[in-house]
Each structure stands twice: as structure tokens, then as C-alpha cells.
Phi, psi and omega in degrees: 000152165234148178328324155315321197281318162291316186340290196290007167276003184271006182283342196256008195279146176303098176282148184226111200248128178275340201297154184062323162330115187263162165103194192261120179263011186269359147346275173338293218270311169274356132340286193282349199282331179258357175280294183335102228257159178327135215123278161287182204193162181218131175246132194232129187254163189203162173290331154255217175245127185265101180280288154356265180343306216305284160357266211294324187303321200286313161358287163295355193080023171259173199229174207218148171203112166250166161208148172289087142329336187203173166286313182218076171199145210193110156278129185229137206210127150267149209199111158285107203249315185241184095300062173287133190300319204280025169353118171253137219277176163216009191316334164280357165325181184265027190321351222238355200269032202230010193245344175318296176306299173336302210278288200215122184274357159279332173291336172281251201345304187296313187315317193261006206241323184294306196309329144351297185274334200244326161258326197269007207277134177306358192256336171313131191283308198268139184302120167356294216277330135346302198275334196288336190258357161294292183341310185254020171259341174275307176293004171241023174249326197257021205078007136306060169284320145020241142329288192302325161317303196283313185275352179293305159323334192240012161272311207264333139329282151314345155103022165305137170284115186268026158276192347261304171319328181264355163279346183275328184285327178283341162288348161268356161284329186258010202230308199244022171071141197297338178293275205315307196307312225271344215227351186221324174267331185315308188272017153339168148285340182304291228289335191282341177273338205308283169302356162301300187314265177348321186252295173317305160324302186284001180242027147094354191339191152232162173315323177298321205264016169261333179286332157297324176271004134284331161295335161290296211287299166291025177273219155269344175283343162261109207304005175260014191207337184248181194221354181291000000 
């Protein structure tokens, strides 16, 4: 379908104005996106254009429609064409870009448009999962266990081979020295999701029900991994 085919059901969609809600609010926000039946639609305002969103909602069996209303005012309406079971999760999301518009609400809008650009854009060279362990290889150079936590969860997610995990770690051993590995990543949320991975594997897991228990243990409910 396309938005012509919907546009007049959007006086009846259920509104949700987001602006300033700091943290990641879409617990919520995917809550009623799954209760709702083919049909129906949710228009959701924001300071920015919610990129983030489109991906997982589309998930869900919605179809997008945004328009700017302002300089930092962005309507965005889903339309549920289907119902799918098959749900994509966002706890790794950008939550924390959502804390921007406080500061400067075009400093929101540029933020969510660069993160944009630097993972989904098609002229990106290097394979996701590649670019995701540059990442979190930076972010534990610069002390950003966080961060390093999240792409790490979300490279094995995307179906990274966790022989690639035991090469990044021993190279963070040989790179940022064995005193630092031993005192500062080792007793981590990183290196804890490293090992989850590791000791579920040997003991035969499979990836779906290991990827569910890094999305439990390692999500946003854990205050040493989220940043919203």
C-alpha cells in the first residue's frame, strides 16, 4: 500500500507527542504498536524526524508516512497493513539521542540524521558487523563501556561468529595492556556479555535463545548498558 491509500484514516490515529520524554520511551510506544489491529495507525510527534523508529515499526507490519509541521516538529503516522509476529526488538537503539533536543532541538534533528548516515546509509563500504567491532573497539579505548557493550550485543545479534569476539578481545589485551584488560575490561558489562556468549555456546545453546538473554541481561534495564 501506499500513503495515499491511507492519508484519510490519519484524523483517526491514536496520538503520541514525544517531545522531551528523555530516555528510550518506546517500551511503551511498542506496546500499543502491538496491541493494534490491521488498520489502524499511531501518529507520533517528535522534534525530529524518528528514524530510528521506521526500521522496527516496519517490522511490525506498519507502513510510515512523515511530514515537518516546524522547524522542530516532525508528525510521523503508522499504518498497520499487517499484523507480524515477528517483531524486531530496539533496546540497542539510540536512545540517548533522544536527550539532544534538551540541549538544542536542530542539535536533536542533526544527531539522529548523522547516526542515520553512519550505519544505515547504502555507500557504507565495511560489512555492518565490521564497522560495529570498530566501534566498540573505540569505545573501550576511549572508556565508553557502554557503548562497547551495545555493539558488541548487537554484532552477535546480526549473526557475528563469536571466534571474531575472541579476536577482538585478545587484541584488547595486547593493545590496551594486560594491568588495564585485567582491572578495568575484564570485571565489565562488555567482557560479561563476552562470556554469556561463550559458556552458553559450550554448553550446545542456540543463537535464538542466546540472543534472547543478551537482550534480557544486557538491554536497557541494565544500568551498566543503558544510556537513555
Amino acid at each position: 500500500m501506499s500513503y495515499t491509500e491511507w492519508k484519510d484514516k490519519t484524523e483517526g490515529f491514536r496520538t503520541i507527542d514525544v517531545r522531551g520524554i528523555q530516555g528510550n520511551f518506546f517500551q511503551g510506544l511498542k506496546k500499543q504498536a502491538i496491541e493494534l489491529p490491521a488498520g489502524e495507525g499511531l501518529e507520533i510527534i517528535q522534534s525530529f524526524d524518528p528514524i530510528p523508529l521506521y526500521e522496527v515499526m516496519e517490522g511490525l507490519g506498519y507502513e510510515h508516512y512523515t511530514k515537518q509541521a516546524g522547524d522542530s516538529e516532525y508528525h510521523a503516522y503508522f499504518y498497520r497493513t499487517e499484523v507480524k509476529q515477528e517483531e524486531k526488538d530496539i533496546p540497542m537503539r539510540p536512545a540517548a539521542l533522544t536527550n539532544m533536543p534538551l540541549i538544542d532541538e536542530k542539535l536533536g534533528n542533526i544527531a539522529v540524521n548523522f547516526w542515520d548516515l553512519t550505519w544505515n546509509d547504502d555507500n557504507r563500504y565495511l560489512p555492518y558487523e565490521t564497522r560495529l567491532l570498530l566501534s566498540l573497539t573505540n569505545a573501550v579505548g576511549a572508556g565508553r563501556m557502554r557503548q562497547a557493550t551495545r555493539e558488541l550485543v548487537k554484532a552477535y545479534i546480526h549473526g557475528l561468529d563469536s571466534a571474531a569476539l575472541d579476536d577482538v578481545f585478545e587484541l584488547l589485551a595486547w593493545n590496551q595492556g594486560i594491568g588495564y584488560f585485567s582491572s578495568e575490561i575484564g570485571p565489565s558489562a562488555l567482557f560479561a556479555a563476552y562470556k554469556t556468549i561463550k559458556n552458553m555456546e559450550k554448553l550446545g545453546k542456540g543463537r535464538d535463545e542466546i540472543c534472547g538473554i543478551l537482550k534480557e541481561k544486557f538491554g536497557e534495564k541494565n544500568p551498566d548498558v543503558r544510556v537513555g
